[in-house]
Biopython code that builds the backbone (N, CA, C, O; Angstrom):
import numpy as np
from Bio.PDB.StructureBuilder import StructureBuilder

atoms = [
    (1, "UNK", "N", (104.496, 80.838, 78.315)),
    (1, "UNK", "CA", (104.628, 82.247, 78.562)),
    (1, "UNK", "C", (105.828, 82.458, 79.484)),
    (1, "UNK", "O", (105.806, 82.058, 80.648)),
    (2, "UNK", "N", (106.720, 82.997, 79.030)),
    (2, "UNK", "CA", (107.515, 83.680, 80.232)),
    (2, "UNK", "C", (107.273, 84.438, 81.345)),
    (2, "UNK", "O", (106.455, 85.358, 81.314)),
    (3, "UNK", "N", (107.955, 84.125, 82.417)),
    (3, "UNK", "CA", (107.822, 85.096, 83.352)),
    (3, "UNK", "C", (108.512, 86.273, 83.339)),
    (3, "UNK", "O", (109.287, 86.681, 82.474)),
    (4, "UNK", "N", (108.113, 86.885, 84.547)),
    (4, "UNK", "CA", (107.908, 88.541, 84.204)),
    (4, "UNK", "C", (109.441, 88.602, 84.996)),
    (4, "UNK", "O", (109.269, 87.936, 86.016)),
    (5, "UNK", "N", (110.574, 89.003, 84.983)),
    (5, "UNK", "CA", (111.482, 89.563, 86.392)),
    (5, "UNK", "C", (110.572, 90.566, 87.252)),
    (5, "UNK", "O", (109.549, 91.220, 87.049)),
    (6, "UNK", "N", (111.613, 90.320, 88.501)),
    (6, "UNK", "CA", (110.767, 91.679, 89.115)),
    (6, "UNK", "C", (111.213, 93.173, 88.955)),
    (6, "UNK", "O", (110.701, 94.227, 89.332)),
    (7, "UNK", "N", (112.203, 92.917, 88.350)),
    (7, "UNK", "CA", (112.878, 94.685, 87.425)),
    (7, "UNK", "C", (113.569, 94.424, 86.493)),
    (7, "UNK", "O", (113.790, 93.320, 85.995)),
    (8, "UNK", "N", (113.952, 95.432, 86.202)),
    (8, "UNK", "CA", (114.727, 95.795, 85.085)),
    (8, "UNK", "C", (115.713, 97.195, 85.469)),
    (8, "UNK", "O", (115.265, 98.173, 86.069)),
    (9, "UNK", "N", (116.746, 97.101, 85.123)),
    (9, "UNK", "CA", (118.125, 97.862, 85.631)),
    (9, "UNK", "C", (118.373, 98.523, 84.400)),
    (9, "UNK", "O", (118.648, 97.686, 83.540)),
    (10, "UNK", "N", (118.390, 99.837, 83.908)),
    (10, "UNK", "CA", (118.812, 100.451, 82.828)),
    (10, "UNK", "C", (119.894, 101.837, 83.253)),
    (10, "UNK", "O", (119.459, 102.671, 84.047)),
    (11, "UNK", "N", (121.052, 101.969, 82.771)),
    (11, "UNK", "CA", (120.915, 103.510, 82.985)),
    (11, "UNK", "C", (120.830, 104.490, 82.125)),
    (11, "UNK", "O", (120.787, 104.094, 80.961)),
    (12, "UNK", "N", (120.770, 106.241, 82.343)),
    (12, "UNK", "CA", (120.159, 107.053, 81.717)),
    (12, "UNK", "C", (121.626, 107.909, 81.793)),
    (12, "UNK", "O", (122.333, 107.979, 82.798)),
    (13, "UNK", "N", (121.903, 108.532, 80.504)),
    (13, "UNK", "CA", (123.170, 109.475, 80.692)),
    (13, "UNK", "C", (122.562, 111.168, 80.547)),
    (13, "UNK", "O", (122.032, 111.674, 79.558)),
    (14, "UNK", "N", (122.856, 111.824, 81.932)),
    (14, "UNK", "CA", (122.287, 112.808, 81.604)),
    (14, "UNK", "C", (123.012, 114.105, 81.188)),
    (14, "UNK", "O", (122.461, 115.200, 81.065)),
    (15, "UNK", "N", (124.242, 113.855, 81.001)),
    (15, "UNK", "CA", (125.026, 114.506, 80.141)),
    (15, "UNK", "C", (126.426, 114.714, 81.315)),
    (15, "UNK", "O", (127.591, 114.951, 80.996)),
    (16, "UNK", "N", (126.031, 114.589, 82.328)),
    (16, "UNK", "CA", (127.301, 114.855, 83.359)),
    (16, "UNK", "C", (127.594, 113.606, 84.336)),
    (16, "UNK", "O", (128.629, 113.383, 84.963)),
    (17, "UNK", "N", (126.503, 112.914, 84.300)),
    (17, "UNK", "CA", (127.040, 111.774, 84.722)),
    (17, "UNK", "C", (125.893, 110.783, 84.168)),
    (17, "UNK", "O", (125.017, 111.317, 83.487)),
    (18, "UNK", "N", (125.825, 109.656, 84.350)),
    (18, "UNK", "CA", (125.300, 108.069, 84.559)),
    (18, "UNK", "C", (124.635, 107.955, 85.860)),
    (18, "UNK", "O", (125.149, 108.062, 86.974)),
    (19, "UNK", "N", (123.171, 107.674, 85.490)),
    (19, "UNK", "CA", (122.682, 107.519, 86.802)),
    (19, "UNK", "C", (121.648, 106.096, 86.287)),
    (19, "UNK", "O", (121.232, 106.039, 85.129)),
    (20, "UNK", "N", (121.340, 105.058, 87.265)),
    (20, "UNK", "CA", (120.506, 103.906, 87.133)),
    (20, "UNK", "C", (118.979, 104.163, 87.550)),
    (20, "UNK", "O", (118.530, 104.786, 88.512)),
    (21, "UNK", "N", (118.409, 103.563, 86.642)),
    (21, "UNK", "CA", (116.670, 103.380, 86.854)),
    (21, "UNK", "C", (116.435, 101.907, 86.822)),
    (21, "UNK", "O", (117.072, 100.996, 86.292)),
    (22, "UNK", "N", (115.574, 101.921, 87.388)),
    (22, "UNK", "CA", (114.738, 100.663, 87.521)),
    (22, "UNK", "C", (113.176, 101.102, 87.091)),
    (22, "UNK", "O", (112.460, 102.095, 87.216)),
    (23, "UNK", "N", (113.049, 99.260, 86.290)),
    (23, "UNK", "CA", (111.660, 99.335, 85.624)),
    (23, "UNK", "C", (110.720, 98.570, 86.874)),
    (23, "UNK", "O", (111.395, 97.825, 87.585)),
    (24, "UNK", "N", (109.990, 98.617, 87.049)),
    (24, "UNK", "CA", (108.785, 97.572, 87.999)),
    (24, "UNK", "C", (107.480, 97.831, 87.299)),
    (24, "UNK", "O", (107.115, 98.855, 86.722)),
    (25, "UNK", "N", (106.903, 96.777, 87.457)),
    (25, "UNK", "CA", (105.336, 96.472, 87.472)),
    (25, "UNK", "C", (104.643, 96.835, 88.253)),
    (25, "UNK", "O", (104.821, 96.173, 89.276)),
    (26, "UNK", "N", (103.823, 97.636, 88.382)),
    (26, "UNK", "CA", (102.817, 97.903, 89.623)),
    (26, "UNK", "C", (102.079, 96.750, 89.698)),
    (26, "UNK", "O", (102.372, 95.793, 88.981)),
    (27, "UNK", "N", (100.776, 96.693, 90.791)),
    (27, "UNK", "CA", (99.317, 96.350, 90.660)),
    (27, "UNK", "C", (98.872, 95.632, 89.661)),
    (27, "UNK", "O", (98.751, 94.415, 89.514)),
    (28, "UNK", "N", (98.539, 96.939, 88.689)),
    (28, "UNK", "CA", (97.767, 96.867, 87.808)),
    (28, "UNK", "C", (98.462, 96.017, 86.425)),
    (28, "UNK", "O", (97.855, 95.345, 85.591)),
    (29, "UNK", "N", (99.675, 96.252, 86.492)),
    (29, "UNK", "CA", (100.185, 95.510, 85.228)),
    (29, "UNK", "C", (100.910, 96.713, 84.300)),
    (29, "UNK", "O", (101.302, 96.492, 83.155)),
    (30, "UNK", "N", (101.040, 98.160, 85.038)),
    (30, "UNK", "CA", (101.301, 99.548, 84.586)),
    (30, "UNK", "C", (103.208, 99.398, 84.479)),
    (30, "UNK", "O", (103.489, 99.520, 85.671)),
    (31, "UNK", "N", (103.965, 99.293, 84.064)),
    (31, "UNK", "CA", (105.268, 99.771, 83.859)),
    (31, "UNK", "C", (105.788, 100.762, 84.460)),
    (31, "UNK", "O", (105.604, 101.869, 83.954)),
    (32, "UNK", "N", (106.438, 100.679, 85.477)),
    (32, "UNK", "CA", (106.746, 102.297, 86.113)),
    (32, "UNK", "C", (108.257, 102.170, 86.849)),
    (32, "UNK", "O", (108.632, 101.140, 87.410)),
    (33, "UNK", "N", (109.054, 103.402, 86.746)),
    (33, "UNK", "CA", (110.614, 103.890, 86.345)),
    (33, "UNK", "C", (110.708, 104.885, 87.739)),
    (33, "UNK", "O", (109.936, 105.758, 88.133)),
    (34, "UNK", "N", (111.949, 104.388, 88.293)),
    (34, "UNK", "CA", (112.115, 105.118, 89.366)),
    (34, "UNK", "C", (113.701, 105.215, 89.486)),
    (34, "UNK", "O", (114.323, 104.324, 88.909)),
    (35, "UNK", "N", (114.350, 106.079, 90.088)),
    (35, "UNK", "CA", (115.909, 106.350, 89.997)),
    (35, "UNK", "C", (116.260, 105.691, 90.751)),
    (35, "UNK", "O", (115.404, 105.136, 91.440)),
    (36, "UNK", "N", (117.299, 105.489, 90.938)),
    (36, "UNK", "CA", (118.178, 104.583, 92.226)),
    (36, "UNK", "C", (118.869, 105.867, 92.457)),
    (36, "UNK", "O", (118.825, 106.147, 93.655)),
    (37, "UNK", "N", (119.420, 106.650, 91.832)),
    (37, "UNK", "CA", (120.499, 107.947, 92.899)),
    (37, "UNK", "C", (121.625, 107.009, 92.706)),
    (37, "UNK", "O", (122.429, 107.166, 93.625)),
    (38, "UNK", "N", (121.976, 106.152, 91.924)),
    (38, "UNK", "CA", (123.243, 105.837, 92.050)),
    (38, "UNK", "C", (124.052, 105.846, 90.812)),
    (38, "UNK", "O", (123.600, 106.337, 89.777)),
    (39, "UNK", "N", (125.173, 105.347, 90.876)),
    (39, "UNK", "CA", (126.087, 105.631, 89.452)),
    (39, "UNK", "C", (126.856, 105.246, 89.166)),
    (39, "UNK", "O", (127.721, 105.683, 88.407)),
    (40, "UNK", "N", (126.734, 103.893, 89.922)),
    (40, "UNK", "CA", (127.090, 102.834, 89.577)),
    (40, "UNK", "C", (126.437, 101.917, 89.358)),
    (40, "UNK", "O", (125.297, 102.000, 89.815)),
    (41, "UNK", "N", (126.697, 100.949, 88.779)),
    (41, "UNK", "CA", (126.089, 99.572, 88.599)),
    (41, "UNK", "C", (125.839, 98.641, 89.270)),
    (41, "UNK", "O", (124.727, 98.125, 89.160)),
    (42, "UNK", "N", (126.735, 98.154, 90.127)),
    (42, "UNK", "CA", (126.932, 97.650, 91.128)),
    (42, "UNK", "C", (126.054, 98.167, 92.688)),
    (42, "UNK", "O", (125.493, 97.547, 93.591)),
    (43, "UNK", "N", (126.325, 99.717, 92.374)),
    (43, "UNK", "CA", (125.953, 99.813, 93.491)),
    (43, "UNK", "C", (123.923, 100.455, 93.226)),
    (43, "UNK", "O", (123.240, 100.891, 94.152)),
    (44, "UNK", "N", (123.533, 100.335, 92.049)),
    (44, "UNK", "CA", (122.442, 100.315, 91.846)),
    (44, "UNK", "C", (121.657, 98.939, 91.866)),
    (44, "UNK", "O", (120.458, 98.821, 92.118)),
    (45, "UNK", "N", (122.461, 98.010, 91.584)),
    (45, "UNK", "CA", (121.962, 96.711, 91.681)),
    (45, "UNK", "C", (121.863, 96.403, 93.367)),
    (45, "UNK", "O", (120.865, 96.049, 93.994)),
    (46, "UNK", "N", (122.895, 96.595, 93.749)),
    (46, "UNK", "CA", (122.185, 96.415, 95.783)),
    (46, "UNK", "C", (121.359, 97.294, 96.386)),
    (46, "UNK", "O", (120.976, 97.095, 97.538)),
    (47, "UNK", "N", (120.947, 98.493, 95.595)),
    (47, "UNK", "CA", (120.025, 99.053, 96.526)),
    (47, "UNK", "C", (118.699, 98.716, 95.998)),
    (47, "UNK", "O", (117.793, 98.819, 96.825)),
    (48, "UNK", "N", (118.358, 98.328, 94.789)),
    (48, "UNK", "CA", (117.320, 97.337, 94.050)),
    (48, "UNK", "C", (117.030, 96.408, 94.478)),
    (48, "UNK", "O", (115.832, 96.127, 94.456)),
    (49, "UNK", "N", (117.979, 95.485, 95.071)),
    (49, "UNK", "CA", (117.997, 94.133, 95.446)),
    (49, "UNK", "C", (117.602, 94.281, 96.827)),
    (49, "UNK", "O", (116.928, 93.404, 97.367)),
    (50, "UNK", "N", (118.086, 95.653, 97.638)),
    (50, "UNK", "CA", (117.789, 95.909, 99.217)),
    (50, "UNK", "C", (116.182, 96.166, 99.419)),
    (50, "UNK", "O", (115.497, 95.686, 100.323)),
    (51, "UNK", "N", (115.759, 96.992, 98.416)),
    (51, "UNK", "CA", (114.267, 96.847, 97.901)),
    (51, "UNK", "C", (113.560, 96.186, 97.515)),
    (51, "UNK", "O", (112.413, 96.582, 97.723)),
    (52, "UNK", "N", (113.629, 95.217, 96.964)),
    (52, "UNK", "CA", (112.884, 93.896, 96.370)),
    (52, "UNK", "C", (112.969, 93.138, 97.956)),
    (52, "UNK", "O", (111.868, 92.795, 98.387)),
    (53, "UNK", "N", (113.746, 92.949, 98.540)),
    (53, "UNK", "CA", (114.036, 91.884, 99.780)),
    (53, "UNK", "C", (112.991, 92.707, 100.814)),
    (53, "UNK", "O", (112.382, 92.064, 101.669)),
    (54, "UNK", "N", (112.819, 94.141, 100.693)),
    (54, "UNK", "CA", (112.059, 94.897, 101.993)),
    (54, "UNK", "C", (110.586, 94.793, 100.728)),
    (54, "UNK", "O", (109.623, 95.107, 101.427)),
    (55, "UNK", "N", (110.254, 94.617, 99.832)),
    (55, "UNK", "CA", (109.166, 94.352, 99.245)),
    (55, "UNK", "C", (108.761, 96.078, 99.267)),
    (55, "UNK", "O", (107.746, 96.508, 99.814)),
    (56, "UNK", "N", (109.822, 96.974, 98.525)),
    (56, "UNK", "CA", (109.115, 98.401, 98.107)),
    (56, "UNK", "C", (109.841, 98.864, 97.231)),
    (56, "UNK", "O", (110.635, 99.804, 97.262)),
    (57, "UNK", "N", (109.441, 97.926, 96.147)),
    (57, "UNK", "CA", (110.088, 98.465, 94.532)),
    (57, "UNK", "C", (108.923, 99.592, 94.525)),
    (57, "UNK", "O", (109.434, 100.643, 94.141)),
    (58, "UNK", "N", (107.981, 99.707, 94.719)),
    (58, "UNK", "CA", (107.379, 100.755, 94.176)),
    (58, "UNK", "C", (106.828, 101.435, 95.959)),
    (58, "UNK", "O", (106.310, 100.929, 96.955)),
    (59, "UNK", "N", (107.320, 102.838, 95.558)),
    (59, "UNK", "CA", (107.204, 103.654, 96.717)),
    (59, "UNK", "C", (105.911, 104.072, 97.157)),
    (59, "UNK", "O", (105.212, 104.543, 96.260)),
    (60, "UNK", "N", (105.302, 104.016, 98.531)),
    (60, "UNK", "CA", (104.282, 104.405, 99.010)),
    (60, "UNK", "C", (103.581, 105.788, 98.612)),
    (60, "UNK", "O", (104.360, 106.604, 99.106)),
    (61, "UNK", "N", (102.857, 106.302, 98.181)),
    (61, "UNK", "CA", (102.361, 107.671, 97.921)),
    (61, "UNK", "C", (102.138, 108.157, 99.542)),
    (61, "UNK", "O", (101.627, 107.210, 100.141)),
    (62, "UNK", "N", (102.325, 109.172, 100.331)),
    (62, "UNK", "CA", (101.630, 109.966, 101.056)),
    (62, "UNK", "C", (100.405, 110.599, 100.458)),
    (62, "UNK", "O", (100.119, 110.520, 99.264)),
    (63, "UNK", "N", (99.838, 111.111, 101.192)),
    (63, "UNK", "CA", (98.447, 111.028, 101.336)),
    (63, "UNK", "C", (99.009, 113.025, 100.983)),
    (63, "UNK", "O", (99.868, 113.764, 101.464)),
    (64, "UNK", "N", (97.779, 113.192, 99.752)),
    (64, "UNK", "CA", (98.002, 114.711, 100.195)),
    (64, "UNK", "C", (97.122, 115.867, 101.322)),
    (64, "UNK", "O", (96.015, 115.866, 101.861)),
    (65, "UNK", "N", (98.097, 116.624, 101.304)),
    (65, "UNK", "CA", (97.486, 118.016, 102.654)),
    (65, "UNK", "C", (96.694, 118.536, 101.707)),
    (65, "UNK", "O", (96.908, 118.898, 100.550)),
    (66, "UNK", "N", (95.143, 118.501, 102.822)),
    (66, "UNK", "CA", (93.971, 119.058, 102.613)),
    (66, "UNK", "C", (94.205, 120.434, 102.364)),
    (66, "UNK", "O", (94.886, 120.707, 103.352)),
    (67, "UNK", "N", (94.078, 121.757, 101.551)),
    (67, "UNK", "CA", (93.982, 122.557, 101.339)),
    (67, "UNK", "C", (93.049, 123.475, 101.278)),
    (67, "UNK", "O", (92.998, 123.799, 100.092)),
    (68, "UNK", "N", (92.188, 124.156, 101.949)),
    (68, "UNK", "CA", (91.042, 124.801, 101.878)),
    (68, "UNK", "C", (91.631, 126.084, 101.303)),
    (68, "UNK", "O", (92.770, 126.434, 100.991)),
    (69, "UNK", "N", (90.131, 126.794, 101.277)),
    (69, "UNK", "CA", (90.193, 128.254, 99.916)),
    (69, "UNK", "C", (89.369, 129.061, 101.132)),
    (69, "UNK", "O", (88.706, 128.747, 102.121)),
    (70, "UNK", "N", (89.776, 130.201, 100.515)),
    (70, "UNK", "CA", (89.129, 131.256, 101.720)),
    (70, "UNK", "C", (87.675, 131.120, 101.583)),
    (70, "UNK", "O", (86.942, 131.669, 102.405)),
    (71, "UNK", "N", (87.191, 130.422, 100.597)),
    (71, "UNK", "CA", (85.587, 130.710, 100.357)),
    (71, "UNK", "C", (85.324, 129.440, 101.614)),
    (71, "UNK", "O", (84.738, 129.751, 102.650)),
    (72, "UNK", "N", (85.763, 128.179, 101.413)),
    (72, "UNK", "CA", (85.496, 126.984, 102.117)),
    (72, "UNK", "C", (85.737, 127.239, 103.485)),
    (72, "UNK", "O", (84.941, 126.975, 104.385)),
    (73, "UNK", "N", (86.866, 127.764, 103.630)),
    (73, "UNK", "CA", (86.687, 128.193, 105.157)),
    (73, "UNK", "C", (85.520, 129.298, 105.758)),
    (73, "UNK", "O", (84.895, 129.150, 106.809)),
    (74, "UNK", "N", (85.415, 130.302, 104.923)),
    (74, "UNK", "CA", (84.507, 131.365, 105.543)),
    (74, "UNK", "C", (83.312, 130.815, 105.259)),
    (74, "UNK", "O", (82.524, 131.586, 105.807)),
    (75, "UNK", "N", (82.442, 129.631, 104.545)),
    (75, "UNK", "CA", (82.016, 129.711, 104.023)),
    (75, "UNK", "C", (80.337, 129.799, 105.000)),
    (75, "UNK", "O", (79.612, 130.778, 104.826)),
    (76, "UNK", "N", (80.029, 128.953, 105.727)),
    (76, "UNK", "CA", (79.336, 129.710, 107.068)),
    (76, "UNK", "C", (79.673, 130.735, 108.036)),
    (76, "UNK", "O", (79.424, 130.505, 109.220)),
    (77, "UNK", "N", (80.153, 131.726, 107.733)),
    (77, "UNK", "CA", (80.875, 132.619, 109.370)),
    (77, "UNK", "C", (79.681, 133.370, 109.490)),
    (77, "UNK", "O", (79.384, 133.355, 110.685)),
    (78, "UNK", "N", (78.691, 134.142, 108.721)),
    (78, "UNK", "CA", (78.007, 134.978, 109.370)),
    (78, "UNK", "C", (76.604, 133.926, 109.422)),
    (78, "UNK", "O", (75.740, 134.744, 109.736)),
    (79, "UNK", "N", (76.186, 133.140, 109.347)),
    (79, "UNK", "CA", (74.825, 132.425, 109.449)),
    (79, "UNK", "C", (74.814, 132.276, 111.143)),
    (79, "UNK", "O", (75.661, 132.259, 112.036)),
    (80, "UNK", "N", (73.586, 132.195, 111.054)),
    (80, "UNK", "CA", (73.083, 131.625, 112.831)),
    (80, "UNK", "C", (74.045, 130.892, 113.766)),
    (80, "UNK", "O", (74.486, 131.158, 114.885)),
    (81, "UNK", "N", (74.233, 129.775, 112.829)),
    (81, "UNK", "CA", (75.132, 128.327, 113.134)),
    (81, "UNK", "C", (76.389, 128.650, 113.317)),
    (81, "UNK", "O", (76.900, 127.740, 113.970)),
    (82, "UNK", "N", (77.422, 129.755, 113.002)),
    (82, "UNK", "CA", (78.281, 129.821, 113.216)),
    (82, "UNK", "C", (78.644, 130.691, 114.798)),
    (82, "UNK", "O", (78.072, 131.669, 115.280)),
    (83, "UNK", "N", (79.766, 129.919, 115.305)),
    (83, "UNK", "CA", (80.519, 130.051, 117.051)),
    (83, "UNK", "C", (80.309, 131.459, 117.139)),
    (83, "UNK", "O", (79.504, 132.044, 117.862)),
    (84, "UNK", "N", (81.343, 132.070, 116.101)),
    (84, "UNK", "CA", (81.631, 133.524, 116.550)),
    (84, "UNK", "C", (79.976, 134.284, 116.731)),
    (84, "UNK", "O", (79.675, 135.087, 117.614)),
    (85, "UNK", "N", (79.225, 133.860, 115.831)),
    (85, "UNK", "CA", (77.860, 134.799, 116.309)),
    (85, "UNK", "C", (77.077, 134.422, 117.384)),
    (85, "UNK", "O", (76.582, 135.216, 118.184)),
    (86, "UNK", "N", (76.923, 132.846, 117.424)),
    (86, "UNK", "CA", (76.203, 132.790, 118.917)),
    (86, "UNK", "C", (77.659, 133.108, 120.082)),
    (86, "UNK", "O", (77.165, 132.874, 121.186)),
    (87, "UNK", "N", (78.695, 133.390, 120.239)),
    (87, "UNK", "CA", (79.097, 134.067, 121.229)),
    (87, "UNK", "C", (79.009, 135.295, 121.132)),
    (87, "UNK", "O", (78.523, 135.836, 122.125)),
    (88, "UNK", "N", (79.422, 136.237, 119.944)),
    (88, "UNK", "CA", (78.717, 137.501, 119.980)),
    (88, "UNK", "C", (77.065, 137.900, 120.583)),
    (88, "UNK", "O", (76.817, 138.907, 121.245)),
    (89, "UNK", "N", (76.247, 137.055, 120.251)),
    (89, "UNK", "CA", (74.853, 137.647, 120.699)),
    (89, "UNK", "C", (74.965, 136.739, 121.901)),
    (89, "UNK", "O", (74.172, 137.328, 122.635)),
    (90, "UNK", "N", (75.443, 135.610, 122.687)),
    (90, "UNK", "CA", (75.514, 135.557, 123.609)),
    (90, "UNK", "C", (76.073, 136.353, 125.364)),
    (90, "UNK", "O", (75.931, 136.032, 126.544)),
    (91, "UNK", "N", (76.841, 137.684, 124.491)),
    (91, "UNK", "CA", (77.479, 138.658, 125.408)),
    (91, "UNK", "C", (76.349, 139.934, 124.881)),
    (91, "UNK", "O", (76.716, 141.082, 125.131)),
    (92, "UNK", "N", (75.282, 139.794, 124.317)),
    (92, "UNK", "CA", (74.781, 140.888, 124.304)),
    (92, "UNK", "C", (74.965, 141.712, 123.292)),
    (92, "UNK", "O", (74.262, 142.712, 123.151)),
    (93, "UNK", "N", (76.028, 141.356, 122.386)),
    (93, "UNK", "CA", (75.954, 142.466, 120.969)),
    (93, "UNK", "C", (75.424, 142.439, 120.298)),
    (93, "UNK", "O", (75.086, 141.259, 120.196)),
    (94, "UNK", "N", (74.800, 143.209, 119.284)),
    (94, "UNK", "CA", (73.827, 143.105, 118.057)),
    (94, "UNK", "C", (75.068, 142.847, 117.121)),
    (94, "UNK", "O", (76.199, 143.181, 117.473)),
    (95, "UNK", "N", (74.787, 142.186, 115.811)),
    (95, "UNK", "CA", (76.039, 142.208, 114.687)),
    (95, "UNK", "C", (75.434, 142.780, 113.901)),
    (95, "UNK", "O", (74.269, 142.404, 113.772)),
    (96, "UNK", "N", (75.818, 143.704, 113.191)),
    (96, "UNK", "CA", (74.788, 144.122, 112.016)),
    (96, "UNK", "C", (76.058, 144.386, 110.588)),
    (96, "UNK", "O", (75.669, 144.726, 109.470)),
]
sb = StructureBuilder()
sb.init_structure("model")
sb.init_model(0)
sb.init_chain("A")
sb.init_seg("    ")
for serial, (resi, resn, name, xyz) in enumerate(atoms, 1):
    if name == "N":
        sb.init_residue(resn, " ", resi, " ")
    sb.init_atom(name, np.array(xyz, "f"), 0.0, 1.0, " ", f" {name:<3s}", serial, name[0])
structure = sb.get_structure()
């Protein structure tokens, strides 16, 4: 069986210029294509090679921002349990 490289260097013409991708293997054994931003050859091959040596052919995901909905946030405000009413009936107001 052959071995696998650890990329593959192609480029893509997108009608105004030449730009380089690289192929990598994830994990799983998945095929996955990422740009270099460069446009040259040369100089797509060292920033590939600067990546393979720092071990991040394939880029970290960030984590996504939690997003709540007005329902999830409000979603206790008037029950017992919620701050704003025990400080309201704690100063003496009725809420009605």
């Amino acid at each position: 069986m052959r071995a696998k490289e650890p990329f593959t260097l192609t480029k893509r013409n997108t009608g105004k210029r030449v730009v380089y991708y690289y192929f990598v293997y994830d994990e799983i054994g998945r095929r996955r294509k990422f740009s270099t931003g460069c446009t040259t050859k040369t100089q797509a091959l060292a920033h590939v090679m600067a990546l393979f040596k720092r071990n991040a052919l394939i880029p970290v995901k960030q984590e996504p921002i939690v997003v709540l909905t007005f329902g999830e946030y409000a979603k206790d405000w008037w029950t017992p349990g919620c701050d704003y009413v025990k400080d309201e009936s704690g100063r003496g107001r009725d809420l009605t």
